[in-house]
N, C-alpha and C positions, 0 to 999 in steps of 0.2 A: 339725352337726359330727360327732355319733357314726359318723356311717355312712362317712364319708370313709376313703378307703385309704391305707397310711401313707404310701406314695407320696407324696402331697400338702403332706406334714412335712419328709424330712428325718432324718439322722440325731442333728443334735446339739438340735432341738427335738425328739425323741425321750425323746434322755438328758434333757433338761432337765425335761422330763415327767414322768421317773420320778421325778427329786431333788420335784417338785412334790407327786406322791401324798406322797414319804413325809413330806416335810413335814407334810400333811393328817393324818397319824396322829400328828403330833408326834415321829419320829423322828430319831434322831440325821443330820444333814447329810451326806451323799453326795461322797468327793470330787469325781466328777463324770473319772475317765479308769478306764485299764485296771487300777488297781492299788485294794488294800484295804486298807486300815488295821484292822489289828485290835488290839484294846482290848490292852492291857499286863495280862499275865502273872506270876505272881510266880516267884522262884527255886524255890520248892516244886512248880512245879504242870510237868505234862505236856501239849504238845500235842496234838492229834488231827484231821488229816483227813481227810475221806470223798467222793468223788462219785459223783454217781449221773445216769445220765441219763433223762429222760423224754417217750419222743414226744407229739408232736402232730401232731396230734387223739390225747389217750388214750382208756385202753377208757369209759370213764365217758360223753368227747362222743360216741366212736361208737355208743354206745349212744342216745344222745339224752337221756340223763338229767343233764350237767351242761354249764357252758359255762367258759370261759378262768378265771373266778376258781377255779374248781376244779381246773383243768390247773396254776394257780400253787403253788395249796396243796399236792398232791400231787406236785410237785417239788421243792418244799423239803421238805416230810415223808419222804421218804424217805432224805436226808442226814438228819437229825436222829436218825430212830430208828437209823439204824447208828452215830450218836453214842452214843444211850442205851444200846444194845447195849455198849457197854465202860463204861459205868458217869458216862459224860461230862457236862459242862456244858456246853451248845452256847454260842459267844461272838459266832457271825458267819454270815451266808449269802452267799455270792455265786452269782449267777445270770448265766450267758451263757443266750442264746438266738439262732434262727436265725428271723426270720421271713418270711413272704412280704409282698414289698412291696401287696399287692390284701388284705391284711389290718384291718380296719378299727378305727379310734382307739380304739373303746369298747371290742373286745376285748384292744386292748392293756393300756387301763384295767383292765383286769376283773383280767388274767394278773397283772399288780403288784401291785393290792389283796391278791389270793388270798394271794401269795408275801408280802407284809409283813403281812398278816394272821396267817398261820398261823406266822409267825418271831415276831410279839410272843406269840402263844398261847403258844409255848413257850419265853419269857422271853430271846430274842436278836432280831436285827436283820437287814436286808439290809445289807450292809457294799458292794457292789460287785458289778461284773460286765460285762458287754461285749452289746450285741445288733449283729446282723448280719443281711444282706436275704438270703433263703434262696435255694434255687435256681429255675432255669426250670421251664418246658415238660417235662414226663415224668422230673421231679427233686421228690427230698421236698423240699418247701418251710418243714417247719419243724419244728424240734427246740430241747428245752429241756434243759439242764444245771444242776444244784444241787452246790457245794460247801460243806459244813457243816465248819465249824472250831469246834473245842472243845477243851477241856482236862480237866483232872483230876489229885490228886495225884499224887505221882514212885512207881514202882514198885506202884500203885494201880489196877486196871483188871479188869473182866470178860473173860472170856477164853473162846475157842473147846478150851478145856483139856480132857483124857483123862477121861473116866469107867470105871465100873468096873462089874463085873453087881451089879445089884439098885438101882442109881440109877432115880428116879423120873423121868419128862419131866414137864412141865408149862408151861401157857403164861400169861404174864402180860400182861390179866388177865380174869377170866371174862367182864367185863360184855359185850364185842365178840369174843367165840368163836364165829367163822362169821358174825358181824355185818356183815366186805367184802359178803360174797355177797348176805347178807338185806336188806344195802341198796339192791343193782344192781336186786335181782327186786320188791320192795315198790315202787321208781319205777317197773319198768317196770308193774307191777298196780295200779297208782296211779291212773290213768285208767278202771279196769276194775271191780275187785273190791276195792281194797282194805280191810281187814281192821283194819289198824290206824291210829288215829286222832288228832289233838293232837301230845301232848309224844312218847307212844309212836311216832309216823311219824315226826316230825321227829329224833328218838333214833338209829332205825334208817337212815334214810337218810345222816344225819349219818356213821355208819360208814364206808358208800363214799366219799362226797365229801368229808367235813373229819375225817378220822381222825387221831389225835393220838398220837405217841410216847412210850412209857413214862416219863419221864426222870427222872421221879421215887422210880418204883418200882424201878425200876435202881438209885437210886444207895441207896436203905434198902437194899436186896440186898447192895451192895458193901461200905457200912459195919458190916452188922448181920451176914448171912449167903451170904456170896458161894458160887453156886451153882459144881459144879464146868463149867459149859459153858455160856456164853450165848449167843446171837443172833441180830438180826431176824430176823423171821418173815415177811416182803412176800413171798416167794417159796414158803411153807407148807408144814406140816409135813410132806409129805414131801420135799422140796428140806430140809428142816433135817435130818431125820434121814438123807437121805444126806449129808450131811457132817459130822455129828456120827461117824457109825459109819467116816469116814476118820481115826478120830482113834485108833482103838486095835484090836484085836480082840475086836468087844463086836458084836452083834446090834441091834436096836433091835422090839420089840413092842409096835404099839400098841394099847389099850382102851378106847373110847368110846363112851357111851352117850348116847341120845338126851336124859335128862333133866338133863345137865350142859350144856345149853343155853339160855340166856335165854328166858323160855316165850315174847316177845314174836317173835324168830329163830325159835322152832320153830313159830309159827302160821305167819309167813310162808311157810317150807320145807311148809308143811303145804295152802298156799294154791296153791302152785306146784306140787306134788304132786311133791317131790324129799326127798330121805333129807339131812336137816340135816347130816347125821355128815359128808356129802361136803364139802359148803362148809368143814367145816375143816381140808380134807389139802390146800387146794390153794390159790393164790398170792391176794396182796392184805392181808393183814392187815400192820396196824402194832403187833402185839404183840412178846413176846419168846419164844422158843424156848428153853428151859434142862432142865436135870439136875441133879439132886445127890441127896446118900442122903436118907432118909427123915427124920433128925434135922433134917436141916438145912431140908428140903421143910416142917416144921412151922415151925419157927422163922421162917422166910421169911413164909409164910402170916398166924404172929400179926402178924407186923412188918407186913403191909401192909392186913391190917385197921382198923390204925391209920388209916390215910386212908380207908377207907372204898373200897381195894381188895383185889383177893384173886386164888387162883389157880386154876386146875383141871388135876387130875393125868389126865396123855394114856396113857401107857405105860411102858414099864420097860425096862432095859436090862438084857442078857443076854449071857455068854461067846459069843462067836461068829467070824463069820468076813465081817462088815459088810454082813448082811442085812438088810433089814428087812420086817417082816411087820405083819399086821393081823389081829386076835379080830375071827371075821366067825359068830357065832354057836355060838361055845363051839369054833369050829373056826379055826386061826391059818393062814392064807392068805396064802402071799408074794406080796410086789407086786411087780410085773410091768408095767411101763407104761413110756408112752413118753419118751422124755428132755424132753418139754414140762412134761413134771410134775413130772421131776426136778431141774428147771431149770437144765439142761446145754442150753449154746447153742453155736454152730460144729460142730454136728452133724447127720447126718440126721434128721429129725421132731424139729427142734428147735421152739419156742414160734413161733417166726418166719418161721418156713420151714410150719410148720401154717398160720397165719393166724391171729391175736390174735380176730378175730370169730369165725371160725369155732368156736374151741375154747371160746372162753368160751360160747357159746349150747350146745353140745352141753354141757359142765361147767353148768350152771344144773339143768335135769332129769335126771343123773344119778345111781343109787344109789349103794352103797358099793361094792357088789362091781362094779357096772360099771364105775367109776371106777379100780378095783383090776384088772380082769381086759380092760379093753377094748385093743385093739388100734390106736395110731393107725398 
């Protein structure tokens, strides 16, 4: 039966399928149409939601390093952490998708597992959602949609908020700093030379394919020391700091050194013969993006020690005029690159209009300053 294409099913032995997986995890019961029930709310508390879309085949299968339970996970994670990004309780997933009827059972199976998998990781559920038989002949044939609903108390929220010069950047949290990247290249050297071995490989790989949303560490932030500016990071720090510096007339300069890197991520970048520092300015991670002054940068820091996470400080924000630049050897070097990086889309040389393969192979082997200075 695994190999069979859905064709063979049917749409409502489809849905019935999926109510089946989740059963198998023990989760709450499915209505089973187009609408979601979501859990009751108190008067206290705020809604919140997010969506986000993510093709199929992502960069992960076209690489050949994951298959459908990892396209699941990584469609619901990315609604979650723009939950976490405001400081949220995620309460619900719903998931459309589009697929190709020549699609086979097991992948189906896989994509569900991924997506109820990685909703119980981080303490909510698949509530609902809709699939559909995707297009023909010389038509994308399949696209996945994740909306994450969550809440939070009234007037209570992380905020994409003004900073001011002398605010610290920093990303939450150190352990997967560059860790997307170190885990696309450690599968692909996996087969070859790999380097690192046991809990360390399966650590790092973990990064790419089941990367997990702060939502914890968001919300110590919100209750203890709410930073002045937060938000996902999927799209990397230089996509955050331009839109961080839309926020006021402030500059944004960053500072990164190689040994704020998890030494397991710097052997990898070291194994690929690429400059670590790159992997962190550019898209994929599930961390957070934030600012605030230096009192509060500490405070923040103790508070997440407590769990047994922590932060690392990127750069600093400066009067200016919404520049942003990069210490590229005691010399600050404006960026200059192309809007894929900036992740501005509906434009020329945008992410998409580049080619998703293409720019991710040429971004794997690249320095700082090429990354900084290359021309797409």
């Amino acid at each position: 039966m695994i190999n069979e294409p859905l064709k063979n099913f049917g749409e409502w032995t489809l849905i019935h399928r999926i109510r089946d997986i989740v059963s198998e995890y023990g989760e709450p019961e499915l209505t089973l149409d187009d609408s979601a029930l979501v859990p009751n709310i108190s008067d206290d508390k705020r809604v919140w939601i997010t969506i986000d879309p993510c093709p199929l085949p992502n960069i992960v299968q076209r690489l050949g390093i994951g298959d459908y339970y990892h396209a699941g996970w990584l469609c619901v994670v990315k609604s979650i952490s723009d939950i976490a990004a405001m400081g949220g309780t995620p309460s619900g997933i719903v998931v459309a998708v589009d697929f190709s009827n020549d699609l086979t059972i097991d992948n189906f199976d896989r994509f569900f597992q991924g997506v109820i998998e990685c909703a119980m990781a981080h303490d909510t559920h698949l509530i609902g959602g809709n699939i559909k038989e995707g297009g023909g002949k010389g038509k994308e044939k399949e696209h996945a949609v994740s909306c994450g609903i969550g809440y939070i108390n009234k007037d209570q929220a992380l905020m994409r908020g003004k900073v001011k010069s002398g605010d610290l950047l920093f990303i939450v949290d150190r352990e997967d700093f560059g860790g997307y990247w170190a885990g696309i290249a450690e599968s692909i050297l996996a087969e070859k030379q790999s380097i690192l071995k046991g809990k360390h490989l399966n650590e790092i790989i973990s990064m790419a394919l089941t990367p997990m949303a702060k939502v914890k560490q968001a919300q110590i932030m919100l209750y203890t020391a709410p930073p002045s500016f937060c938000m996902d990071n999927s799209d990397g720090m230089i996509a955050s700091a331009f839109e961080l510096v839309k926020q006021g007339d402030v500059d944004v300069v960053f500072s990164i050194e190689k040994n704020m890197f998890k030494s397991s991520i710097r052997k990898v970048a070291e194994a690929y013969n690429c400059d670590v520092r790159t992997w962190a300015y550019i898209w994929g991670s599930a961390s957070l993006f934030c600012a605030a002054d230096e009192a509060t940068v500490k405070k923040i820091e103790a508070e997440l020690n407590r769990i047994n996470s922590n932060i690392v400080v990127v750069g600093e924000v400066h009067t200016g005029n919404g520049q942003v630049s990069v210490c590229l050897d005691d010399n600050i070097s404006l960026v200059d690159i192309s809007p894929a990086l900036k992740g501005e889309q509906f434009v020329s040389g945008s992410f998409w209009e580049k080619g998703a393969m293409t720019v991710t192979h040429e971004l794997l082997k690249m320095s700082q300053e090429e990354l900084l200075l290359k021309k797409y």
